[in-house]
MARTORVO-250912 format. One record per residue: residue in one letter; z, y, x of N, C-alpha, C in turn. Coordinates in steps of 0.2 Angstrom, whole numbers, plus 5000, padded with zeros to 4 digits. Atoms other than C-alpha are relative to their C-alpha. Layout:
residu:n_up:n_north:n_east:ca_up:ca_north:ca_east:c_up:c_north:c_east
a:Z:Y:X:Z:Y:X:Z:Y:X
...
// end
This chain:
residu:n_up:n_north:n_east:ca_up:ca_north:ca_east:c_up:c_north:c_east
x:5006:4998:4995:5156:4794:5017:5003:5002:5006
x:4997:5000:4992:5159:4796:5036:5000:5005:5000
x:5000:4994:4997:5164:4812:5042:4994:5005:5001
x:5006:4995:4997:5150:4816:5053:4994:5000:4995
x:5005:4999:5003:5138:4811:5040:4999:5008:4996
x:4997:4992:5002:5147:4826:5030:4997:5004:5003
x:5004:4994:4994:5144:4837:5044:4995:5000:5002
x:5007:5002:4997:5128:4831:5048:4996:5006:4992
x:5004:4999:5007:5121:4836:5028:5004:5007:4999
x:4998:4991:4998:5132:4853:5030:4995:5004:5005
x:5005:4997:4993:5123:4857:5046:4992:5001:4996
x:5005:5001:5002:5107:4852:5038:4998:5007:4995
x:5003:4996:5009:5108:4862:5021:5003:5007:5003
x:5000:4996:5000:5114:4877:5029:4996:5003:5007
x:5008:4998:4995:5098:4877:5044:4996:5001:4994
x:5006:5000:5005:5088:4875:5029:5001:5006:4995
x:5000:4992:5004:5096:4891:5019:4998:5004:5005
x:4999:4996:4995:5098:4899:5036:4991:5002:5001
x:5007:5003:4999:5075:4895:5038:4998:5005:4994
x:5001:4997:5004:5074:4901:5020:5001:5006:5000
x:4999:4995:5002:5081:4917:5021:4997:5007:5006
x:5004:4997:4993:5076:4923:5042:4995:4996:5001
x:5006:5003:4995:5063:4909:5047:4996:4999:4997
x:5007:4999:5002:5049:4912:5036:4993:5001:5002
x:5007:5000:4998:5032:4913:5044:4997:5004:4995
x:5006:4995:5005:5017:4925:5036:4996:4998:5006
x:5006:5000:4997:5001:4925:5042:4998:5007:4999
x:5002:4994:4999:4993:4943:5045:4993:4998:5003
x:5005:4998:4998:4974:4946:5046:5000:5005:5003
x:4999:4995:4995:4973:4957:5060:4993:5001:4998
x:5006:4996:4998:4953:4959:5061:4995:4992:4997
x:5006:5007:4999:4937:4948:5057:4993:5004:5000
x:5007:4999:4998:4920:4947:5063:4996:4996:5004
x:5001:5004:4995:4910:4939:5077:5001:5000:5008
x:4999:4999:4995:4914:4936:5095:5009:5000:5000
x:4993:4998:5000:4933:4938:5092:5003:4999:5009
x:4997:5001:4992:4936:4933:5112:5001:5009:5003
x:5003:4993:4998:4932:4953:5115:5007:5002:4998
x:4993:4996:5000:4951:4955:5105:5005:4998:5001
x:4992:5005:4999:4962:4942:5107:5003:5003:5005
x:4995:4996:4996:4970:4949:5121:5004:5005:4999
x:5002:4994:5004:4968:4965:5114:5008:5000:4996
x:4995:5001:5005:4980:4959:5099:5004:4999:5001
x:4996:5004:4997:4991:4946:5110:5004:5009:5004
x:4995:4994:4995:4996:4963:5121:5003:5007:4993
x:4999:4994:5004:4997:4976:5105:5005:4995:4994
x:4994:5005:5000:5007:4961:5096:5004:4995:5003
x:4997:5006:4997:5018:4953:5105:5005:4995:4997
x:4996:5007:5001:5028:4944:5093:4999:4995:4997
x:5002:5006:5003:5024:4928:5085:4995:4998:5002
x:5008:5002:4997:5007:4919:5087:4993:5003:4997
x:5007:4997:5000:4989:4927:5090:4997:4995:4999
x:5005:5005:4999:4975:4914:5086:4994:5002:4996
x:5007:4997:5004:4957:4914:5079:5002:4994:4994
x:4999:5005:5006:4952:4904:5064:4991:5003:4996
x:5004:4999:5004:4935:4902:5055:4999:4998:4994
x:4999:5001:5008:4932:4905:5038:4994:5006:4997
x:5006:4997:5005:4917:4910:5027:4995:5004:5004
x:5004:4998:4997:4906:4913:5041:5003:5005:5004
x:4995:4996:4996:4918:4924:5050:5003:4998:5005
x:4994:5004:4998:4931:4924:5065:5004:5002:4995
x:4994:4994:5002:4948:4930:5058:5004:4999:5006
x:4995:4999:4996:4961:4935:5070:5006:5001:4998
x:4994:5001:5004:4977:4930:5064:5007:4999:5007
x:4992:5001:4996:4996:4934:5070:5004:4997:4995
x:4996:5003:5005:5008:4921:5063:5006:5003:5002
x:4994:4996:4996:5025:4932:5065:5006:4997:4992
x:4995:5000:5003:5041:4929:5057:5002:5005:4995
x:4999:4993:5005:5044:4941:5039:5001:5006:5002
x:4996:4995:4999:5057:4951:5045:4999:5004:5006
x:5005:4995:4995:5046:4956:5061:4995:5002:4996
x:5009:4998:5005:5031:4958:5050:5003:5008:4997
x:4999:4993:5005:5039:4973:5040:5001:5005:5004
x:4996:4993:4997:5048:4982:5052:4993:5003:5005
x:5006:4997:5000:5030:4983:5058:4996:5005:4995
x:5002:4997:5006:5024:4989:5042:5004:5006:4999
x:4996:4996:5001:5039:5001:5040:4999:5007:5006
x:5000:4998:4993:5034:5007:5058:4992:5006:4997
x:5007:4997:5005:5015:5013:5049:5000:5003:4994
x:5000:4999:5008:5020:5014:5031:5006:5006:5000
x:4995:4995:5001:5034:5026:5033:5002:5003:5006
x:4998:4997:4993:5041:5038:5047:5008:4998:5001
x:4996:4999:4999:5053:5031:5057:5006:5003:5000
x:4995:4996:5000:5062:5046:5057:5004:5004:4992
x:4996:4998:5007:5065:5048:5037:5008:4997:5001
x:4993:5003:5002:5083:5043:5029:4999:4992:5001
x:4999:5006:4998:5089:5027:5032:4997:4997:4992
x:4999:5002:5006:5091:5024:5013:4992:5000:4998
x:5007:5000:5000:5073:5028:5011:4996:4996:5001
x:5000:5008:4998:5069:5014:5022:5001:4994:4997
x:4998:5006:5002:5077:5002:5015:4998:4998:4993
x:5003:5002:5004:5069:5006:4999:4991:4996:5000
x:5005:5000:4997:5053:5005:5008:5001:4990:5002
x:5000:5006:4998:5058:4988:5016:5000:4997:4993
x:4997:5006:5005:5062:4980:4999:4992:5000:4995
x:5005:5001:5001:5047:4985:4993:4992:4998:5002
x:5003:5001:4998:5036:4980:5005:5001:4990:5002
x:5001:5005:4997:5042:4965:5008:4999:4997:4991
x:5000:5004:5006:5042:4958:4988:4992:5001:4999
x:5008:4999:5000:5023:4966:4990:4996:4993:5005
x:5003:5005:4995:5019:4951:5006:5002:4994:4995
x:5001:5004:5004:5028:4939:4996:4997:4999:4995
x:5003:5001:5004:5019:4941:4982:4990:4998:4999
x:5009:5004:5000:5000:4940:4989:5003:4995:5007
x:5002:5005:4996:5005:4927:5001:5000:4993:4995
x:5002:5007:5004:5008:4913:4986:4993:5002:4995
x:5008:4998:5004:4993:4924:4976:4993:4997:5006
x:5005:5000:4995:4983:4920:4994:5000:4991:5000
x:4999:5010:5002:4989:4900:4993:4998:4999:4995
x:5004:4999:5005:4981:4900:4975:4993:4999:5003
x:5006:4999:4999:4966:4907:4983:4996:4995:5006
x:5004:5004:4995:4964:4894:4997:4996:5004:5008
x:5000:4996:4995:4965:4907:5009:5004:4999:5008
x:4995:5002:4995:4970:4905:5028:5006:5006:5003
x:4998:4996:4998:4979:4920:5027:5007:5002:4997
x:4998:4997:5005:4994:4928:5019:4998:5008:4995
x:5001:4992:5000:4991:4947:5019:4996:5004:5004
x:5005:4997:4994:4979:4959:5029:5003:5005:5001
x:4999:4992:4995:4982:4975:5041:4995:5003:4996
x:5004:4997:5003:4974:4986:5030:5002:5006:4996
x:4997:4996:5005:4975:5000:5019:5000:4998:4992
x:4997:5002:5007:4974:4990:5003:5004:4995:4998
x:4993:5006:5001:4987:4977:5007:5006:5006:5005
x:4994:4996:4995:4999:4984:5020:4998:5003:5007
x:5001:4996:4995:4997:4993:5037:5004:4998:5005
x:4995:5001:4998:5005:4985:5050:5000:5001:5008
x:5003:4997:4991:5008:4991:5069:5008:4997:5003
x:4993:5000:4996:5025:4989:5082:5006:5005:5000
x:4993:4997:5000:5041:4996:5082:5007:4997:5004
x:4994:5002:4996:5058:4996:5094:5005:5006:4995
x:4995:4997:5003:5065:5007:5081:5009:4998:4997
x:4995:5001:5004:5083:5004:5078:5002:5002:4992
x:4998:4998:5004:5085:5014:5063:4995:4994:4994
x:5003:5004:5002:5071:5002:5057:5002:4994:4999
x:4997:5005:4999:5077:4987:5062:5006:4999:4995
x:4996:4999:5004:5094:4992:5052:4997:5000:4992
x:5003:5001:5007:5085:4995:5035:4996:4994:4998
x:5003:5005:5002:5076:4979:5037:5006:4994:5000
x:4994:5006:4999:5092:4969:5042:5006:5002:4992
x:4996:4999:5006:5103:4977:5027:4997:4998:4995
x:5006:5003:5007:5089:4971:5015:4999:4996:5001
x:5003:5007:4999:5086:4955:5022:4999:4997:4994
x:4999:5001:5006:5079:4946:5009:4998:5001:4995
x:5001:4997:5007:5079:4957:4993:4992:5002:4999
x:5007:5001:5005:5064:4957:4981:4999:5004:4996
x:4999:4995:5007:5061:4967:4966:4996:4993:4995
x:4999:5005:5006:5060:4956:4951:4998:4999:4994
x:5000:4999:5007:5053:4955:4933:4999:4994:4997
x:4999:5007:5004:5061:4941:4923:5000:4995:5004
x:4999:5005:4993:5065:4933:4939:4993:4997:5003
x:5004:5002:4999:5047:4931:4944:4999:5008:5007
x:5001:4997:4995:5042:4940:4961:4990:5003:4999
x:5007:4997:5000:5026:4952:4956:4997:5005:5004
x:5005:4997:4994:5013:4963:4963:5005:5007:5000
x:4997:4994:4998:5021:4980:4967:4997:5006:5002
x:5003:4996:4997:5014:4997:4972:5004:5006:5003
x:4998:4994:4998:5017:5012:4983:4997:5005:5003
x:5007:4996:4998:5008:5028:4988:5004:5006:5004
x:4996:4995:4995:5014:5044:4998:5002:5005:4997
x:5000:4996:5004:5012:5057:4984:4999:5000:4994
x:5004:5002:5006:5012:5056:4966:4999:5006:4995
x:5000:4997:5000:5013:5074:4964:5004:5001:4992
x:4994:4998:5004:5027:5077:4950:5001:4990:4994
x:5000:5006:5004:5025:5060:4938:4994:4995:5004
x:5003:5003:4999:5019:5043:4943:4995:4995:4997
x:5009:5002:5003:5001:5034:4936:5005:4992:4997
x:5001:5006:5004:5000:5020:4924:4995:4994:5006
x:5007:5005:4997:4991:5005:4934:4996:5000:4997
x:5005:5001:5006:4983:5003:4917:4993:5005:5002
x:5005:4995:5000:4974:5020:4920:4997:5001:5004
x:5005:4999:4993:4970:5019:4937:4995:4995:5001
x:5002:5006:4995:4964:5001:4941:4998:4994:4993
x:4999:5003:5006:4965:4994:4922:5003:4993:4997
x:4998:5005:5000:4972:4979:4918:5007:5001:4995
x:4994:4998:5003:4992:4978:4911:5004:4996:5004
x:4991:5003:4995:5008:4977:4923:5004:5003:4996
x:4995:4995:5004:5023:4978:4910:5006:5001:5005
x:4993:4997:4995:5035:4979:4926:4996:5007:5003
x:5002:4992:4999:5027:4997:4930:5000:5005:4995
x:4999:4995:5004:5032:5011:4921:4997:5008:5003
x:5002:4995:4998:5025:5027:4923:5007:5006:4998
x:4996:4996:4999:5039:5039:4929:5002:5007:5001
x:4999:4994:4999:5045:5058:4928:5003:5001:5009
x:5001:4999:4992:5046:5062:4947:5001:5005:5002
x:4999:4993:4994:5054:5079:4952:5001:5001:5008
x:4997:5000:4993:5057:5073:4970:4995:5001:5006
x:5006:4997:4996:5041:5077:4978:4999:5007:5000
x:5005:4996:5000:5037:5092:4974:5003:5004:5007
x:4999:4995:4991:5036:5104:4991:4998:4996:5004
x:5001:5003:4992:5032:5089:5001:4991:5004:5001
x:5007:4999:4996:5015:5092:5014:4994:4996:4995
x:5005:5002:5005:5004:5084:4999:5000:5002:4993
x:5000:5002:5006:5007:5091:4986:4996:5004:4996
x:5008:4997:5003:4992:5102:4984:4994:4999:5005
x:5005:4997:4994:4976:5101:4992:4992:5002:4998
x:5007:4997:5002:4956:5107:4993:4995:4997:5005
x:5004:5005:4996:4943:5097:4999:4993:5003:5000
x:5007:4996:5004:4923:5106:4999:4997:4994:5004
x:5005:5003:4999:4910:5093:5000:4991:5004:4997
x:5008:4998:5003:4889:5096:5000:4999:4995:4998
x:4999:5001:5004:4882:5090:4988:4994:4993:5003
x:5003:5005:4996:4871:5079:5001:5004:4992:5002
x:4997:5007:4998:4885:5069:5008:5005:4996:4993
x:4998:5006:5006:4892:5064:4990:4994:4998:4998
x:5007:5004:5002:4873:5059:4987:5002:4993:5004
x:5000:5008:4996:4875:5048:5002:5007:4996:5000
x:4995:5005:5001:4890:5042:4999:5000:4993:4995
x:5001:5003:5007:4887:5037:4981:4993:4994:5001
x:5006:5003:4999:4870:5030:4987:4995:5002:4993
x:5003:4999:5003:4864:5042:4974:4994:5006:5003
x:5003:4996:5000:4848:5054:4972:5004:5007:5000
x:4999:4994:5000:4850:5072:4973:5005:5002:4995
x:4997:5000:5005:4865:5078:4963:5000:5006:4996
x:4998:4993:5001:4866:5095:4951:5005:5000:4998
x:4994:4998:5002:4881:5094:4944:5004:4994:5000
x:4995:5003:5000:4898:5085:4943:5005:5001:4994
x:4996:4998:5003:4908:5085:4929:5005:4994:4996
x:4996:5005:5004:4924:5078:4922:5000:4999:4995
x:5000:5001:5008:4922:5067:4906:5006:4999:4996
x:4996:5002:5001:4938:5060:4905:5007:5000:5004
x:4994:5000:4994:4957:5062:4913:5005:4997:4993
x:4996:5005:5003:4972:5052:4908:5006:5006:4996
x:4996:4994:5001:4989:5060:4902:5004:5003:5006
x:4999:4994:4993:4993:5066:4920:4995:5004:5002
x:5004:4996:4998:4979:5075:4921:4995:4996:5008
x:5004:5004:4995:4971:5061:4932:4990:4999:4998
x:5007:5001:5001:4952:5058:4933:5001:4992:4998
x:4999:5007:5001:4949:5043:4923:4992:4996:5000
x:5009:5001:5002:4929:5044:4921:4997:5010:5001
x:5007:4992:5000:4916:5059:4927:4992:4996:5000
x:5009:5001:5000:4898:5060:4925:4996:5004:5004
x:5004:4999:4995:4885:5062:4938:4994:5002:4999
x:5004:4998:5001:4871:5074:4934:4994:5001:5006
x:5005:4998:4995:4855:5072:4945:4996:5004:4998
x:5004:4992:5001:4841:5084:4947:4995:4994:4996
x:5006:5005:5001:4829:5068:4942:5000:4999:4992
x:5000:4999:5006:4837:5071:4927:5006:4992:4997
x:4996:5005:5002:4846:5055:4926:5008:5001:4998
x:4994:5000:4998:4866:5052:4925:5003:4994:5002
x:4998:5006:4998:4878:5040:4931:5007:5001:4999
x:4991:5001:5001:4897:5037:4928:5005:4995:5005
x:4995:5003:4995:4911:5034:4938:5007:5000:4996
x:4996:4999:5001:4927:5030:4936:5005:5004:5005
x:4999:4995:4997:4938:5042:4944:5004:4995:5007
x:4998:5003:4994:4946:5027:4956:4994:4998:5005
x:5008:5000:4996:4927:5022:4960:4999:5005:5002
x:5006:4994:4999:4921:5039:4963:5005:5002:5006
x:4995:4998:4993:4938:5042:4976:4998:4994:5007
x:5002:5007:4997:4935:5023:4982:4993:5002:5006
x:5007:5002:4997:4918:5025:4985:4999:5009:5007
x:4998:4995:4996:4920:5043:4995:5003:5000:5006
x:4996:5001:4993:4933:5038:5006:4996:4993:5002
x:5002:5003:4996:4925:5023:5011:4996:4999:5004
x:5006:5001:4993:4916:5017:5030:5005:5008:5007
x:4999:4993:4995:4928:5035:5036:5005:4995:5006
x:4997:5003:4994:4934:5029:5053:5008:5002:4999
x:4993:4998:5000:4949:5040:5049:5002:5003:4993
x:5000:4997:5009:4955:5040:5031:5010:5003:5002
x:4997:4997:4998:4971:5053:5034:5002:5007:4994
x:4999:4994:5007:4977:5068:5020:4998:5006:5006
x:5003:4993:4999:4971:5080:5033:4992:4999:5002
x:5007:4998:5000:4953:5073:5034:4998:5002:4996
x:5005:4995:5002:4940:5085:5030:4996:4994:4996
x:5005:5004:5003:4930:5070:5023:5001:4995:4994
x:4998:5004:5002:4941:5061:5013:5005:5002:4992
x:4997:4998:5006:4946:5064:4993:5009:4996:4997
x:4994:5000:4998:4968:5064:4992:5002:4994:4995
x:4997:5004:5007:4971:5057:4973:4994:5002:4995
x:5003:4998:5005:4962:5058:4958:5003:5003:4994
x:4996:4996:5002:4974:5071:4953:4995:5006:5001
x:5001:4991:4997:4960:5087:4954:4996:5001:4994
x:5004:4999:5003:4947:5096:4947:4994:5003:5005
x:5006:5000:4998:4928:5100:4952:4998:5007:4997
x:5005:4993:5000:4919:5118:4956:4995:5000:5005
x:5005:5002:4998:4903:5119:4960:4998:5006:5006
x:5001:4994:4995:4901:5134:4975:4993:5001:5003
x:5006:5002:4996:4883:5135:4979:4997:4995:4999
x:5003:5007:5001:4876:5119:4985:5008:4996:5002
x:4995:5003:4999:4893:5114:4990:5007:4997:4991
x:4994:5002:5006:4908:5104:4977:5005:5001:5002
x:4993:5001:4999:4926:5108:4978:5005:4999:4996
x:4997:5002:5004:4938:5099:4974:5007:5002:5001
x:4993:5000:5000:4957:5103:4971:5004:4997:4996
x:4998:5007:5003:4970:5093:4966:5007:5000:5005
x:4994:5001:4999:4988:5088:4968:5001:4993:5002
x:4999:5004:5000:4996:5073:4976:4995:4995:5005
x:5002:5003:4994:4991:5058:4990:5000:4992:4995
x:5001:5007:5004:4985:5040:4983:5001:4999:4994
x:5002:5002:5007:4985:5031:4969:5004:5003:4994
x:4994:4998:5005:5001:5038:4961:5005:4994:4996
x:4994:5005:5004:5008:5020:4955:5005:4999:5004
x:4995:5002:4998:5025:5014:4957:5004:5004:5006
x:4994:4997:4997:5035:5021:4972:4997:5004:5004
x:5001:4992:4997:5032:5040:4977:5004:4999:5006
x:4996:5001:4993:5037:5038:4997:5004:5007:5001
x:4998:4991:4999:5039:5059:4997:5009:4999:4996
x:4995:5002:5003:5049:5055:4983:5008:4996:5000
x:4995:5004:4997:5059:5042:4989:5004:5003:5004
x:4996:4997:4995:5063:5053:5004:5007:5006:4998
x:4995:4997:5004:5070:5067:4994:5006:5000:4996
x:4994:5005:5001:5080:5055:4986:5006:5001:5003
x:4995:5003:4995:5087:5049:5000:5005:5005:5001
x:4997:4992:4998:5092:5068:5006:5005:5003:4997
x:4995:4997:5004:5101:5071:4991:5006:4996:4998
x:4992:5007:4999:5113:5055:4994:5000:4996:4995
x:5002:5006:5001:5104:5043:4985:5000:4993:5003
x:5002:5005:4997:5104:5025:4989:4994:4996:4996
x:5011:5006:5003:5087:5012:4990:5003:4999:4994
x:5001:5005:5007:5094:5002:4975:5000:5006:4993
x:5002:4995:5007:5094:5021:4966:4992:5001:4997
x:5004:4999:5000:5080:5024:4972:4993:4995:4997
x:5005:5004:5001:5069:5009:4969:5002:4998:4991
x:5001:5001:5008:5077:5008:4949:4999:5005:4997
x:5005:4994:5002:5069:5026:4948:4995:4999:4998
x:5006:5001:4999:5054:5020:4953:4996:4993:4996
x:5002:5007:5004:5054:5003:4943:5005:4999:4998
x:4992:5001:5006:5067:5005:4928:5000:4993:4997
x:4998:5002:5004:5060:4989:4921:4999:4993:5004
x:4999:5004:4995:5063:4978:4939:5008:4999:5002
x:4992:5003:4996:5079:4968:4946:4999:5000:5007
x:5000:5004:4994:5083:4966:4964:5002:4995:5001
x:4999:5008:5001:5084:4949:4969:5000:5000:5007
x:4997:5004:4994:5090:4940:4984:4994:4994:5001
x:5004:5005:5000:5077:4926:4990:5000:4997:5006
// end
């Protein structure tokens, strides 16, 4: 065979590794609705890297950024974790953020969706960053994935899990055998790990889009002491049931600012319920859902001279990392 064809099929196969590992494309739903001409600029100026474009789909615009992975995250890591944690932190942070995009963008391919993943709070959160320290945590992890039986699954992580980590099972129901619910010293002290929230008993009516409520009480909680099921005493005499992620769910949503120091917003379904008057209060330990990777956690980690790959087989004993 001629030389150059040699180097030609060298050249070839390692543009085509080199593609596979840095020139990945994702799609990001930025926003949808009607008019989208009102953001697109808007978007093009607050992301500048890869491509802004509209797109219609199911009666909607969407507003989509096509960006390259390894930009995409270090925007997510710019939202999802503070720059200024440990590096090590990070890097756990990037490895699971990125095995979380990979995993709903072939789940979204499935779905015959124009999109990979959404700027949200129930996919990822993604914003800009000229962080170096960022950048670094995302470039030493290039790549890596977390793994169960060499398949690339859905992943979780939340801010507080206030001392042990939640079952998916018992939050959200279903069975993830790559999730284990883990002991978790490494939070405790952070800024979440207790709080008090007093609602009247009007705006959990209007939230719930129920009648008048007299009482609140918890039916069921898991072995973390999580709400897993309360029951909803109206004055009408009726009752109603929640599951303790619905009852969170439906509370925090339509808040312009969902935040652990809003006044209007329920932390975890780590509390318990007292009734003050016409007012409920609620107290309770810990920030989100509780599965999979306590961010607090992770930090603390870091602090004590931990590294991510300690870090993430903490948090997921029964996951590999992988290279991809």
């Amino acid at each position: 065979m001629p030389r150059y064809i040699v180097k030609k099929k060298l050249l070839i196969s390692f543009l085509l590794l080199a593609c596979s590992l840095y020139g990945s494309d994702i799609k990001v739903c930025l926003w949808r609705g009607d008019k989208p001409e009102r953001f697109v600029e808007q978007f093009r100026d607050k992301y500048p890297k890869g491509e802004i474009y509209t797109r219609w789909y199911c009666g909607q615009f969407l507003i989509i950024n096509r960006v390259e992975i390894e930009d995409y995250l270090m925007g997510v890591l710019a939202r999802e974790m503070d720059k200024l944690w440990p590096l090590e932190a990070l890097k756990a942070q990037a490895v699971v953020s990125r095995t979380l995009v990979m995993y709903l963008s072939e789940l979204n391919k499935t779905k015959g969706l124009p999109y990979d993943i959404e700027n949200s709070i129930f996919h990822q959160v993604y914003g800009t960053t000229d962080s170096e320290k960022i950048e670094k945590a995302i470039s030493s992890t290039v790549g890596e994935v977390l793994s169960y039986k060499g398949k690339i699954v859905q992943v979780f992580f939340h801010a507080c899990c206030g001392g042990k980590t939640a079952l998916s099972s018992e939050v959200w129901g279903g069975t993830y055998p790559h999730i284990s619910s883990v002991i978790d010293p490494y939070c405790e002290g952070s800024p979440y790990s207790t709080w008090e929230k007093v609602f009247t008993g009007t705006e959990i009516s209007k939230a719930l889009g129920l009648s008048t409520i007299e009482r609140i009480v918890v039916d069921k909680t898991d072995s973390l002491s999580r709400v897993t099921n309360l029951k909803i005493f109206l004055k009408d005499g009726s009752i109603r049931e929640f599951t303790g992620h619905r009852f969170r769910m439906e509370i925090n949503k339509g808040k312009s600012i969902v935040r652990f120091d809003s006044p209007d917003i329920i932390p975890s379904t780590n509390f318990t319920i007292k009734k003050v008057g016409d007012n409920f209060s609620f107290r309770g330990v810990g920030y989100g859902h509780g599965v999979g990777m306590c961010q607090w956690g992770a930090r603390k980690m870091a602090e004590q001279g931990f590294n991510y790959r300690d870090i993430l087989y903490h948090y997921f004993p029964e996951m590999e990392i992988d290279k991809r």
